[in-house]
ZABA-320954 format. One line per 4 residues: number of its first residue (from 1); for each residue x, y, z of C-alpha. Coordinates in nm, 2 decimals, decimal comma, always signed. Layout:
// residues N
NUM) X/Y/Z ~ ... .
// end
This chain:
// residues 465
1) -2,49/-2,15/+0,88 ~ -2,58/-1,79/+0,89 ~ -2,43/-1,55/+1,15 ~ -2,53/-1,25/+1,35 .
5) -2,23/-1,01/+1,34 ~ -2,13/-0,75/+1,55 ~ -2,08/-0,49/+1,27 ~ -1,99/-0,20/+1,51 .
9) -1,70/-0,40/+1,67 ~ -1,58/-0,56/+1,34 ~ -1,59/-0,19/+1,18 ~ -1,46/-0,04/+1,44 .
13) -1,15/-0,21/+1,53 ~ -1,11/-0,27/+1,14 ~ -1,10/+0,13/+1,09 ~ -0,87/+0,20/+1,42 .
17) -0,60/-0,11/+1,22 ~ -0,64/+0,06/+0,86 ~ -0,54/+0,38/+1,01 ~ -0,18/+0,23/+0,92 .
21) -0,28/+0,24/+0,58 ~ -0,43/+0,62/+0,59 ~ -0,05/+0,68/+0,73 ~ +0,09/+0,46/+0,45 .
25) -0,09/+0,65/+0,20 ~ +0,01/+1,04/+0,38 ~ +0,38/+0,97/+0,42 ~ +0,40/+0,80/+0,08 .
29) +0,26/+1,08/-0,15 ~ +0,35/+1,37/+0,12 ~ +0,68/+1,39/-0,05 ~ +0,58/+1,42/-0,42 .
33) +0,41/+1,76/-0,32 ~ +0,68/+1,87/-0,11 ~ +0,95/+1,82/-0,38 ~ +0,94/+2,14/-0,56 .
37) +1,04/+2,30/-0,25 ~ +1,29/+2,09/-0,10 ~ +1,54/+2,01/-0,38 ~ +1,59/+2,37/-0,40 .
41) +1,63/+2,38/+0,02 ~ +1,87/+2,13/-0,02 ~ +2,04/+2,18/-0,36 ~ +1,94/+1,92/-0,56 .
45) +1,76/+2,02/-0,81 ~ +1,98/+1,92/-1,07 ~ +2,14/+1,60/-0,94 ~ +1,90/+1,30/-1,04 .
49) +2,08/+1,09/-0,87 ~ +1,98/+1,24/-0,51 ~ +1,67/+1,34/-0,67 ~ +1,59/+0,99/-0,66 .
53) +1,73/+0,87/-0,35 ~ +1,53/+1,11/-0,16 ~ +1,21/+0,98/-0,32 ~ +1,32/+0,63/-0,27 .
57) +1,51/+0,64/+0,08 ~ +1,20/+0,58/+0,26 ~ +1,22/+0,26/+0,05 ~ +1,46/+0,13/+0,25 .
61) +1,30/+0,16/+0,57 ~ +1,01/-0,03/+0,42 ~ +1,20/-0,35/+0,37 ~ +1,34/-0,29/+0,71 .
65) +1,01/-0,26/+0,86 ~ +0,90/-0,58/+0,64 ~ +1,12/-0,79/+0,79 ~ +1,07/-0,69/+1,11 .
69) +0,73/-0,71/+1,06 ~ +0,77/-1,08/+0,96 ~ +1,03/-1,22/+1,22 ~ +0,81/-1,04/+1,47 .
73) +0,43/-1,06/+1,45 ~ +0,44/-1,42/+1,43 ~ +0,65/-1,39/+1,75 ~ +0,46/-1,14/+1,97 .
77) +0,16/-1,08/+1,75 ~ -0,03/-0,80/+1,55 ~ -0,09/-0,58/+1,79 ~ +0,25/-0,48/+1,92 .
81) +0,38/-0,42/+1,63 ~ +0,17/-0,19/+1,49 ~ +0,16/+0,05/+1,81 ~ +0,55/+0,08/+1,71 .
85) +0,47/+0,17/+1,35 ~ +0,24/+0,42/+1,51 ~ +0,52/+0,56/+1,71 ~ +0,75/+0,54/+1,39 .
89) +0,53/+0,79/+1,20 ~ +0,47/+1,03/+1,49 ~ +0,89/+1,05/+1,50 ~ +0,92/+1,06/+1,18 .
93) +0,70/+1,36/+1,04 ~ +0,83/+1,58/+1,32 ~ +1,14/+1,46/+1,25 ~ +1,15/+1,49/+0,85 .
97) +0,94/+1,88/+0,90 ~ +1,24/+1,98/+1,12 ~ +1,53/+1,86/+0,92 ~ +1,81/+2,16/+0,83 .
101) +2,01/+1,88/+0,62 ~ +1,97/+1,61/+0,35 ~ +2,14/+1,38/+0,52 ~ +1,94/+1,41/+0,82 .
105) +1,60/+1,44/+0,60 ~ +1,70/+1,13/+0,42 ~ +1,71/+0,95/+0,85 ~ +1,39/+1,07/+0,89 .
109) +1,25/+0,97/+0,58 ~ +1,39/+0,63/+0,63 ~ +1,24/+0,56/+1,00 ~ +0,92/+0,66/+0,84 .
113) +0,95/+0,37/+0,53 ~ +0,98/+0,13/+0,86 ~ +0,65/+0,26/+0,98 ~ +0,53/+0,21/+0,61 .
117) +0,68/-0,12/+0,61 ~ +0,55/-0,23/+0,89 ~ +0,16/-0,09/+0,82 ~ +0,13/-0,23/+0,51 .
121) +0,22/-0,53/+0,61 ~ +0,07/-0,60/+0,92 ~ -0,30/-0,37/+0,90 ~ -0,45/-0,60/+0,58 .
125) -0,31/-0,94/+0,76 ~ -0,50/-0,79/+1,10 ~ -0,82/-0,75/+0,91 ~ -0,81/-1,02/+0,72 .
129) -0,79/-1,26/+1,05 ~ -1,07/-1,08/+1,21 ~ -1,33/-1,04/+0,93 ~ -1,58/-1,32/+0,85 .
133) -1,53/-1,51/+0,50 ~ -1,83/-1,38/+0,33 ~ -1,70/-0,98/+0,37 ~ -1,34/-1,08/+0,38 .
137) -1,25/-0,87/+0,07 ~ -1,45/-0,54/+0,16 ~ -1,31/-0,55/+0,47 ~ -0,93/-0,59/+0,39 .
141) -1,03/-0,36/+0,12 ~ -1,10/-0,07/+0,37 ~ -0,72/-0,08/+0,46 ~ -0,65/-0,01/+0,07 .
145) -0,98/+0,25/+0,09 ~ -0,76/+0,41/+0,40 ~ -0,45/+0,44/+0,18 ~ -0,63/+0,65/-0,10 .
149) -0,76/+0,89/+0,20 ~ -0,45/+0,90/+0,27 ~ -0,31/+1,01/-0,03 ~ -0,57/+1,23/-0,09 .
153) -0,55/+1,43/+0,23 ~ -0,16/+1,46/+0,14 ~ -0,27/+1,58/-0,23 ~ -0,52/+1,84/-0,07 .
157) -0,29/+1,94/+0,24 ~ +0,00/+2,02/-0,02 ~ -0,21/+2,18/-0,25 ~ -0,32/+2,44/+0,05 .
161) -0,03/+2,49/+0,19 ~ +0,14/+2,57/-0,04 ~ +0,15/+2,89/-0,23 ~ +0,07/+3,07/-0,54 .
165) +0,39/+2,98/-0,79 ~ +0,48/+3,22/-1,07 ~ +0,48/+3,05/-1,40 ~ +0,85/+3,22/-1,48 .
169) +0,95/+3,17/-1,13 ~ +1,32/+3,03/-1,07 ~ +1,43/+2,78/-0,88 ~ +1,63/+3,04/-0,62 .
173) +1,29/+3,25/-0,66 ~ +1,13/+2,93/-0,48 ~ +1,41/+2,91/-0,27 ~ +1,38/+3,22/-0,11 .
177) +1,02/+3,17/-0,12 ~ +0,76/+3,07/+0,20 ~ +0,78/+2,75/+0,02 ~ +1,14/+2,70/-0,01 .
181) +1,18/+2,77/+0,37 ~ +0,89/+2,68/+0,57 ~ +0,57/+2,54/+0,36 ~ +0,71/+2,20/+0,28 .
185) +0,78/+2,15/+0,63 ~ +0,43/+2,17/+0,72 ~ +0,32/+1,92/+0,50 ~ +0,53/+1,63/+0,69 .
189) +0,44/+1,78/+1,03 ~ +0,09/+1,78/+0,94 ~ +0,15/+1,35/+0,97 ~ +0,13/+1,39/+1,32 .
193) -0,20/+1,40/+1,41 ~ -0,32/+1,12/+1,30 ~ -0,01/+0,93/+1,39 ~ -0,06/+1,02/+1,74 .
197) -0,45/+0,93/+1,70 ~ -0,34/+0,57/+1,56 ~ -0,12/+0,58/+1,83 ~ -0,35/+0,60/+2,08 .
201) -0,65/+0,41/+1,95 ~ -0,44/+0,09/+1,90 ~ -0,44/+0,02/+2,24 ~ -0,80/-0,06/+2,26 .
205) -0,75/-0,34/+1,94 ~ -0,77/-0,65/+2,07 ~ -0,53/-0,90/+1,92 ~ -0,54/-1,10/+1,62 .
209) -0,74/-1,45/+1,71 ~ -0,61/-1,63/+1,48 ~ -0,24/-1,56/+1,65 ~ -0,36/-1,61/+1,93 .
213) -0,45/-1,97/+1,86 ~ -0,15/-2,04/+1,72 ~ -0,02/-2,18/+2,07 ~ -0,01/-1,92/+2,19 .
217) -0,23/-2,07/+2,54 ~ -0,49/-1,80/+2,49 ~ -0,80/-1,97/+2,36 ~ -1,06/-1,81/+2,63 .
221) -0,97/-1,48/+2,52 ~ -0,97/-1,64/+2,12 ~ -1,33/-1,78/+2,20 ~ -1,44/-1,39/+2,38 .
225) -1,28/-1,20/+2,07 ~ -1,47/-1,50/+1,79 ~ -1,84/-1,48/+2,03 ~ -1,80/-1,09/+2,02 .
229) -1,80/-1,10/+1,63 ~ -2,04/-1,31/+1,58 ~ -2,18/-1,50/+1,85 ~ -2,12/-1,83/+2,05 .
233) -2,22/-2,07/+1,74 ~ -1,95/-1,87/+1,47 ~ -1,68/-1,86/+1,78 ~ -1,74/-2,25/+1,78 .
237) -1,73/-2,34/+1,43 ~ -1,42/-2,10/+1,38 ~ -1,24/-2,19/+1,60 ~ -1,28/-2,56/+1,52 .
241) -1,13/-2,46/+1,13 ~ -0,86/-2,27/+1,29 ~ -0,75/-2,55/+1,53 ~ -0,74/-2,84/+1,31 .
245) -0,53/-2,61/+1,04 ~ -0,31/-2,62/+1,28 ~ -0,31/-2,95/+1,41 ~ -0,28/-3,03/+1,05 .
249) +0,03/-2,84/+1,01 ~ +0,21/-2,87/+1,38 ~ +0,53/-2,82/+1,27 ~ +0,68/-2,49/+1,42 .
253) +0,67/-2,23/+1,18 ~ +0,97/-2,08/+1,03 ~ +1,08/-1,93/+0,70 ~ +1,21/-2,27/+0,60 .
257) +0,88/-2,35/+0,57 ~ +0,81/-2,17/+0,30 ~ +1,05/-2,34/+0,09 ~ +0,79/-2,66/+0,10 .
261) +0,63/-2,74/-0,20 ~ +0,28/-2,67/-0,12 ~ +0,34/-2,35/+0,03 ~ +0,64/-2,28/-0,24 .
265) +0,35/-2,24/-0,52 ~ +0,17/-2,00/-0,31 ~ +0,45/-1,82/-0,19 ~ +0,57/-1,78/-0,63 .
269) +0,24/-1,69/-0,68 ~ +0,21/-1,38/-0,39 ~ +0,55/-1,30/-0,48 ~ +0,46/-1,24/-0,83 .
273) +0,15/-1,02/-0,77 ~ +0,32/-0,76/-0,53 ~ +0,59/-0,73/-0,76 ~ +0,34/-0,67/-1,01 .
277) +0,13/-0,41/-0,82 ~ +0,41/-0,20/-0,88 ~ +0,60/-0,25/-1,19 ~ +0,27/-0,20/-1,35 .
281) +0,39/+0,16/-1,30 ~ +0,06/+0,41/-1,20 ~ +0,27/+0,52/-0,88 ~ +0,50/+0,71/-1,10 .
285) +0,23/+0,91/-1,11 ~ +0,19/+1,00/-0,75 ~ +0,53/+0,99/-0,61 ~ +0,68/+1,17/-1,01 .
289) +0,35/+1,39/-1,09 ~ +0,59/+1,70/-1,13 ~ +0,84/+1,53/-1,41 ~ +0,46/+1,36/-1,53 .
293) +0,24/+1,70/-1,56 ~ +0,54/+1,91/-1,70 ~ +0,60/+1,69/-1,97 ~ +0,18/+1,76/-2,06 .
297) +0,25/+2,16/-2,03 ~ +0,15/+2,22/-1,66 ~ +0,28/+2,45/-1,43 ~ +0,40/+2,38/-1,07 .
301) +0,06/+2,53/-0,92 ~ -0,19/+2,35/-1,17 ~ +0,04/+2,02/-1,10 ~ -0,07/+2,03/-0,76 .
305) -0,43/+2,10/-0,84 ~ -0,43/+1,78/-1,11 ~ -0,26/+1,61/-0,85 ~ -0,61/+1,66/-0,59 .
309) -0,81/+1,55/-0,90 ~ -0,61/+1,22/-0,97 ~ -0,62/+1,16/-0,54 ~ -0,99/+1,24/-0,55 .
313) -1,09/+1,01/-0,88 ~ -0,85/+0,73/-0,73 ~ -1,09/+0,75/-0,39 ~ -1,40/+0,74/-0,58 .
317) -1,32/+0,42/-0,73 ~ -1,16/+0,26/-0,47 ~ -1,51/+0,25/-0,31 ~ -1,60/+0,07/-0,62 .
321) -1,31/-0,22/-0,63 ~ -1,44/-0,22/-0,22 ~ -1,80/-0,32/-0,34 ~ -1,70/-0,52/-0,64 .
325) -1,45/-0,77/-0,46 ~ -1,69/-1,00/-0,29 ~ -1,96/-0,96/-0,59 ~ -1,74/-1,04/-0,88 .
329) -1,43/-1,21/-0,76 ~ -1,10/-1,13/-0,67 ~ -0,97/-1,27/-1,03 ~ -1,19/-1,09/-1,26 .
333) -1,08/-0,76/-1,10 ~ -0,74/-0,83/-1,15 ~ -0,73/-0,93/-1,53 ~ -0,96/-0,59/-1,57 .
337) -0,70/-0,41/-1,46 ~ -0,39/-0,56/-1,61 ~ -0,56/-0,56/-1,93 ~ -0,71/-0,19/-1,86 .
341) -0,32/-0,03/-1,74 ~ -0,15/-0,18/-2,08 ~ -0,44/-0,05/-2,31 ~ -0,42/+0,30/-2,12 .
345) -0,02/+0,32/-2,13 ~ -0,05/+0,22/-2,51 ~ -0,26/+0,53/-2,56 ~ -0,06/+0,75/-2,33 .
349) +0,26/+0,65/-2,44 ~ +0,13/+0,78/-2,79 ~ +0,05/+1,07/-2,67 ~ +0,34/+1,17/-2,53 .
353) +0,54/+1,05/-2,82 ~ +0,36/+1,32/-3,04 ~ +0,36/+1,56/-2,80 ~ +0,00/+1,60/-2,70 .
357) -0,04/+1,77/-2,43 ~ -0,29/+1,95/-2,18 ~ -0,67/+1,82/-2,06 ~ -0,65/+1,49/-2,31 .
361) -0,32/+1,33/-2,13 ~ -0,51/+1,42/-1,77 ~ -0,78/+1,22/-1,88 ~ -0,58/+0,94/-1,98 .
365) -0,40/+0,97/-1,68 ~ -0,70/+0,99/-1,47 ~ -0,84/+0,63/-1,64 ~ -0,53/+0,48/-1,55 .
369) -0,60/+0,55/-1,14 ~ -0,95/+0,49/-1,20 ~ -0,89/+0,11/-1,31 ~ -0,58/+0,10/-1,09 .
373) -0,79/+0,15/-0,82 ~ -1,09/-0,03/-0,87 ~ -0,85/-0,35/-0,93 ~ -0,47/-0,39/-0,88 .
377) -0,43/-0,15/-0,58 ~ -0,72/-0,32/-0,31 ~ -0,73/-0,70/-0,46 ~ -0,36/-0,76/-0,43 .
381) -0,39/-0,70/-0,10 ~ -0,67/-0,89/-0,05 ~ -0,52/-1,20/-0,23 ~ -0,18/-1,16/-0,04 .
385) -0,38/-1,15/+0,29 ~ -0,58/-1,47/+0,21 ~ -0,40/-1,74/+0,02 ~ -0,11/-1,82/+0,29 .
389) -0,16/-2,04/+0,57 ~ -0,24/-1,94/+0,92 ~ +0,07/-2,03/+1,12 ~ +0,32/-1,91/+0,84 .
393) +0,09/-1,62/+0,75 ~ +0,33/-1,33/+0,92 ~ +0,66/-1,50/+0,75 ~ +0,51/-1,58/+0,40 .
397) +0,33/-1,20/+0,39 ~ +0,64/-1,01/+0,50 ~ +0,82/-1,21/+0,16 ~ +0,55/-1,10/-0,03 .
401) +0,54/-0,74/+0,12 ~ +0,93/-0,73/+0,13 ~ +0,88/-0,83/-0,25 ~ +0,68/-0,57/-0,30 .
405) +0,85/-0,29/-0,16 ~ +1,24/-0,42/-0,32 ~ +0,98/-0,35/-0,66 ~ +0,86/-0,03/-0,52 .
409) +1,20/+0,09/-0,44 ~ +1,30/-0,01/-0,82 ~ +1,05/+0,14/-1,01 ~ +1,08/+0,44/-0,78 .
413) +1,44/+0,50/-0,84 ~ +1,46/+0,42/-1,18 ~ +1,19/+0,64/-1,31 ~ +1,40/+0,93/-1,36 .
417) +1,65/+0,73/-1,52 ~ +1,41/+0,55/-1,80 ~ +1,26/+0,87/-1,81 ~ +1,53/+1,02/-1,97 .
421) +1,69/+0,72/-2,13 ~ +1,35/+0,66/-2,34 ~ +1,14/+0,94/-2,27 ~ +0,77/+0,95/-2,11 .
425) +0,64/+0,76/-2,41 ~ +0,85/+0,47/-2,41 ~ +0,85/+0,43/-2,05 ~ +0,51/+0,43/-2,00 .
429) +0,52/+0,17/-2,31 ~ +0,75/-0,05/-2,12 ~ +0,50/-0,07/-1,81 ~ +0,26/-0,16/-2,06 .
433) +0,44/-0,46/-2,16 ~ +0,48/-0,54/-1,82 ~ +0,09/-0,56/-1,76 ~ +0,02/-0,78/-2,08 .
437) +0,27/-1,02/-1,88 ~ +0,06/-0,97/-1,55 ~ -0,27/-1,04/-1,75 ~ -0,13/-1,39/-1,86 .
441) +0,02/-1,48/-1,52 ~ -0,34/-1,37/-1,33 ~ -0,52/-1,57/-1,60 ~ -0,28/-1,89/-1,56 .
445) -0,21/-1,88/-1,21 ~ -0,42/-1,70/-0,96 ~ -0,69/-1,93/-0,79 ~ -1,03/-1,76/-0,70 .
449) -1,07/-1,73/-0,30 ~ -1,40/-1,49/-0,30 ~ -1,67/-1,65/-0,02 ~ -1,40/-1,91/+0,09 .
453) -1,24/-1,90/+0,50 ~ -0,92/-1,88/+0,53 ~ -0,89/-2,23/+0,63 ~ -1,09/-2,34/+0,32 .
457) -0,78/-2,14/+0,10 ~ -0,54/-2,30/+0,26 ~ -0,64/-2,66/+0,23 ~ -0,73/-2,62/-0,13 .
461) -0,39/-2,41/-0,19 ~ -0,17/-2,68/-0,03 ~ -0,32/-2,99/-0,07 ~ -0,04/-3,12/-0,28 .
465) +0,24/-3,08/+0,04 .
// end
């Protein structure tokens, strides 16, 4: 049966939830910008051991705010939870601009990763509750599309605030410089007004309906939030799907749940792909582009101009992954871009092994976003929001978002290590490897759910429990 939706509502409360990613996207790349300046602020330019842990402290925070996220929202819902990751990120950009010592940087940076944590958990599970089955993908997709505005609006803020650097300037020259002292400040403060937007605007979401159902008593407001999207006959029909799921599956939900058979498969399988998101390896090049563009012969101020192009190129076709997800499959997009990434770090990796440098390794670092974007970085989220089942959706997504993060926080923090264990070319070589083992999990393992409700997915996904 064919629906009438209420686009402006479904768009408009979908935009006001992905703000969480936008803020996701700022507060995660903010930092890569900013570190030229503050390691020589705080003295660490030469110690890659806190050069690392204050790229990867926020990390932290994000498994914190995961598992909150996930012993919470099932508990007290969507909604509440992200107004306090809205808070989080208000706190900690002030908090991070104003910081006088590592140690307290390193605090702020952290209470930020919960807001992180909690976002990127909670914004794509919000949408995906909320948005009919047929646009499903593009609309989960916008929270990924609000990630890469994020990180692009970091890229450009950084790249304007920050001044002029001398090619032969010294680390105490930037020291004593506007940007040593005061410019990477304002690229954390700038966080705060959208925060405090978010902030605001997420009290006029409505919550989830699907949580709502859950018995949670509240099906007359579940029937007015399902007849507002789509009218009386769609609020009928889904909440009929929705309530024998969970008549089907009555058992209170808890993470021991997970550990059932059925739901075990799924929960390997969305597991597997977040870890995978990131050890394929492209952030390295958004939270390391300084270690990345030196090694190709830039300078600190045409890094941060390359850095604008890669943000710019990864928003352009992250409007194209956003159109191609309910067209071509959620599959097909993710076996073009494990395939794409180890054919890209193959070349790449050979290029840096002879020592290429300059406009060729840009390009080839610009392809890698491109299919990065278009593929891995919006359709793992959409499959992670679809393929678990309603009443253990918040438990089973804050694994596979906890799982994603721990990855995060590995890749992050080891970077500088492989880095100068095996050089650019063979670590960029070893994430290729890692993607030609992605390819053949995708290819054995992932189940197509494009067109399909979120009821449909999980009968078919745990049919066997």
């Amino acid at each position: 049966m064919k629906h009438s939706y209420n686009w402006k509502f479904l768009i408009g409360i979908s935009l006001i939830t992905a703000m969480g990613g936008l803020l996701f996207g700022y507060d995660w790349v903010v930092i890569g910008g900013a570190k030229p300046f503050y390691e020589p602020f705080f003295g660490i330019t030469d110690n890659a051991v806190l050069q690392g842990w204050a790229m990867s402290c926020a990390l932290i925070g994000c498994i914190g705010g995961v598992f909150l996220s996930g012993w919470l929202s099932d508990r007290f819902g969507r909604k509440k939870l992200l107004i306090l990751a809205a808070g989080l990120f208000v706190l900690a950009s002030l908090g991070t601009g104003s910081s006088n010592s590592f140690s307290v940087f390193v605090l702020f940076r952290i209470l930020g990763g919960i807001g992180i944590g909690l976002a990127s958990n909670l914004s794509p599970m919000y949408i995906a509750e909320i948005a009919p089955a047929n646009v499903r993908g593009g609309f989960v997709s916008i929270n990924q599309l609000t990630i890469v505005i994020g990180i692009l609006a970091a890229q450009l803020i950084n790249w304007r605030i920050a001044q002029p650097v001398p090619v032969e300037a010294t680390t105490s020259d930037i020291l004593m410089s506007w940007n040593g002292q005061s410019g990477w400040r304002w690229m954390f403060y700038a966080c705060a007004i959208p925060a405090g937007l978010f902030f605001v605007l997420t009290w006029f979401v409505p919550e989830s309906p699907r949580w709502m159902a859950g018995g949670k008593g509240n099906h007359e407001k579940v029937n007015l939030i399902l007849t507002k999207i789509g009218g009386a006959d769609y609020a009928k029909a889904e909440l009929a799907e929705i309530e024998a799921t969970l008549n089907t599956n009555s058992n209170k939900a808890d993470f021991k749940s997970l550990l059932q058979p059925g739901i075990r498969k799924v929960l390997i399988i969305g597991v597997v792909l977040a870890v995978f998101q990131q050890w394929c390896g492209i952030n390295v090049i958004f939270n390391y582009a300084q270690e990345v563009f030196s090694a190709a012969g830039y300078s600190v101020s045409d890094i941060l101009f390359n850095i604008v192009i890669t943000g710019s190129v990864n928003l352009i076709f992250t409007f194209i992954g956003m159109f191609a997800v309910d067209k071509f499959g959620r599959k097909a997009l993710m076996l073009l871009g494990a395939g794409g990434l180890a054919g890209i770090y193959a070349v790449l990796g050979a290029m840096y092994f002879f020592h290429l440098q300059g406009l060729p390794l840009l390009i080839l670092v610009v392809m890698a976003i491109a299919c990065y974007a278009m593929s891995l970085a919006p359709v793992t989220w959409v499959v992670l929001s679809e393929i678990f089942p309603n009443r253990i959706r918040g438990a089973a997504m804050a694994v596979a978002t906890f799982a994603l993060w721990a990855a995060c926080f590995i890749l992050t923090y080891t970077f500088p290590i492989l880095n100068k264990a095996l050089n650019a070319s063979g670590t960029f070589w070893l994430y290729g490897v890692i993607c030609i083992i992605g390819f053949f999990f995708i290819l054995k393992k992932l189940p197509e759910t494009k067109g399909k409700s979120l009821e449909m997915i999980e009968r078919e996904l745990t049919k066997h429990v």
